[in-house]
DORODO-95401 format. One line per field, with one value per residue (C-alpha): residue number from 1; z, y, x. Coordinates in Angstrom, 3 decimals, m for minus. Layout:
REM DORODO-95401
pos: c(NUM, ...);
zz: c(Z, ...);
yy: c(Y, ...);
xx: c(X, ...);
END
This chain:
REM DORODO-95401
pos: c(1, 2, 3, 4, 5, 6, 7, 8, 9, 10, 11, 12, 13, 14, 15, 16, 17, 18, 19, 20, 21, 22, 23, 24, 25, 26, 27, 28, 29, 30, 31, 32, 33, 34, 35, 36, 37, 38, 39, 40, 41, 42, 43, 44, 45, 46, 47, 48, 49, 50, 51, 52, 53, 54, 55, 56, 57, 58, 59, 60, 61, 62, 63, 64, 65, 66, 67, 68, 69, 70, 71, 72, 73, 74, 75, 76, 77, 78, 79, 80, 81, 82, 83, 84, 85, 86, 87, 88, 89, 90, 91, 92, 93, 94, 95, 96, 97, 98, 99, 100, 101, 102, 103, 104, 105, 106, 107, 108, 109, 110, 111, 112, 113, 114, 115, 116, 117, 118, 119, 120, 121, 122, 123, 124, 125, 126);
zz: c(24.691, 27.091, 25.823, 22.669, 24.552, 26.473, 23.135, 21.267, 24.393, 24.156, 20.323, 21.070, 23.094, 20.983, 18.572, 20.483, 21.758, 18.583, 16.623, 13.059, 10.478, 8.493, 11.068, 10.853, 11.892, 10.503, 12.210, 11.183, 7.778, 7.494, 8.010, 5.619, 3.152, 2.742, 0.634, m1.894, m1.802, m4.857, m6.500, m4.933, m2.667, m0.598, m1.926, m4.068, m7.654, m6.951, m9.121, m9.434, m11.323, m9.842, m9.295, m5.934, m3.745, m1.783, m1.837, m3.526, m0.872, m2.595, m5.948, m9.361, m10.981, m13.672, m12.638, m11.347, m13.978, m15.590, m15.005, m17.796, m17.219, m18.804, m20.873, m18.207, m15.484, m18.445, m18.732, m15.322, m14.685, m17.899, m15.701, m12.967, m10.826, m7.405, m4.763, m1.998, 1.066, m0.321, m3.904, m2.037, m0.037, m3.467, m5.112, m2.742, m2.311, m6.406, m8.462, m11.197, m11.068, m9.960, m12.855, m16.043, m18.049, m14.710, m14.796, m10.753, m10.579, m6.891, m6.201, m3.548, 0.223, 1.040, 4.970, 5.303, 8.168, 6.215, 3.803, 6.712, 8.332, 5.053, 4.439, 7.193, 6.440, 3.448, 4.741, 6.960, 3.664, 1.567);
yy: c(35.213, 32.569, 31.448, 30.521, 28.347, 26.298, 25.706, 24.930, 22.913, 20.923, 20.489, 18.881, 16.660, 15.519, 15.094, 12.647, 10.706, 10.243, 7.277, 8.076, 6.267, 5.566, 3.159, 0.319, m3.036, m5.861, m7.823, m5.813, m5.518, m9.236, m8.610, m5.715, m8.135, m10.802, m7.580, m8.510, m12.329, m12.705, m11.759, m12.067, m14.455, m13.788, m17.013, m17.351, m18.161, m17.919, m15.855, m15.397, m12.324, m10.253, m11.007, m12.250, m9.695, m11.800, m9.147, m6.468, m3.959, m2.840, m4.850, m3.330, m2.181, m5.428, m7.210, m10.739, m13.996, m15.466, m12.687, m10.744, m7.030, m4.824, m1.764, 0.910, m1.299, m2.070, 1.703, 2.560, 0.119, 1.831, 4.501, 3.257, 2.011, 0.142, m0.251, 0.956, 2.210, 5.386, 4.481, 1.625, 4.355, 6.502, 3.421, 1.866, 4.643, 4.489, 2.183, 3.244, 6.722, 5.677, 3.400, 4.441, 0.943, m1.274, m4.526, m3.873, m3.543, m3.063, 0.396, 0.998, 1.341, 4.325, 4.046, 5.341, 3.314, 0.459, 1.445, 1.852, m1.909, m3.519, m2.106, m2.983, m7.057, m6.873, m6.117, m9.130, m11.460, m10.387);
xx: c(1.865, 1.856, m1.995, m0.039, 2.624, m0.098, m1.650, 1.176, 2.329, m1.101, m0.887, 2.773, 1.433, m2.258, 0.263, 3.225, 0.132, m1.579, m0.136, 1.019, m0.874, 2.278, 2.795, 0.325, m0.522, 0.877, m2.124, m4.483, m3.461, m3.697, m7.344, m7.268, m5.576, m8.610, m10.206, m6.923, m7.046, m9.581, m7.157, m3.742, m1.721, 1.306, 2.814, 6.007, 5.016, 1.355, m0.238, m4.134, m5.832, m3.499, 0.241, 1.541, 2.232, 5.085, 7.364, 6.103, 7.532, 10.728, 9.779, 10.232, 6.815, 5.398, 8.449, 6.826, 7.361, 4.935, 2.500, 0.636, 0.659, m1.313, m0.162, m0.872, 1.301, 4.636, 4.565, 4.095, 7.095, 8.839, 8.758, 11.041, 7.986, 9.462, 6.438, 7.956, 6.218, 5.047, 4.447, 1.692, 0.360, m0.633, m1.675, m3.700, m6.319, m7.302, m5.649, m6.705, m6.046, m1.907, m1.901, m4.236, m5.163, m4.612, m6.157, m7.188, m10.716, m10.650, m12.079, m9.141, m8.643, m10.223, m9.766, m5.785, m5.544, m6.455, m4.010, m1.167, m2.032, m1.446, 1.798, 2.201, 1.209, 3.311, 6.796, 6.434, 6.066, 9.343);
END
């Protein structure tokens, strides 16, 4: 019995030390976010390929003017889309796979810390 306390006592504490990846970088992420800038700015009104992503976090799915979705991203949006912080974290990974008929040709983030940091970045550009 008590073997099971020490190692549930030790797993408490990996676990308290260990930082949650939810919780990312915003200065990392900036890094992270070169990987997006082919195709996206962080700017107000400045759209490239891609929409901006000045803030996305919290935005309404296909919702930026004077920015041509595709099909897959209007339904998506149709949907009730809003990229929060979890709805980024599915869609990051694989695009494609979150949105069928996305424009993104970016193959994704596959590193979830990665993923995490540029959350992360985004929230500090509402």
């Amino acid at each position: 019995m008590s073997r099971i306390l020490i190692i549930s006592s030790l797993a408490a504490m990996v676990m308290a030390a260990t930082p949650a990846l939810a919780d990312g970088d915003a200065a990392a992420g900036e890094k992270v976010f070169i990987k997006c800038k082919a195709c996206h700015e962080n700017e107000q009104g400045v759209n490239k390929i891609g929409p901006t992503l000045k803030g996305v976090v919290g935005r309404k799915g296909a919702s930026v003017e004077g920015y041509s979705y595709s099909d897959g991203a209007k339904a998506k949006a149709a949907e009730g889309l809003v990229w929060d912080e979890a709805t980024l974290a599915a869609y990051l990974p694989d695009p494609k796979a979150y949105v069928p008929g996305t424009k993104m040709a970016f193959a994704g983030l596959k590193n979830p810390q990665e993923v995490a940091d540029v959350i992360a970045y985004l929230k500090t550009k509402p």
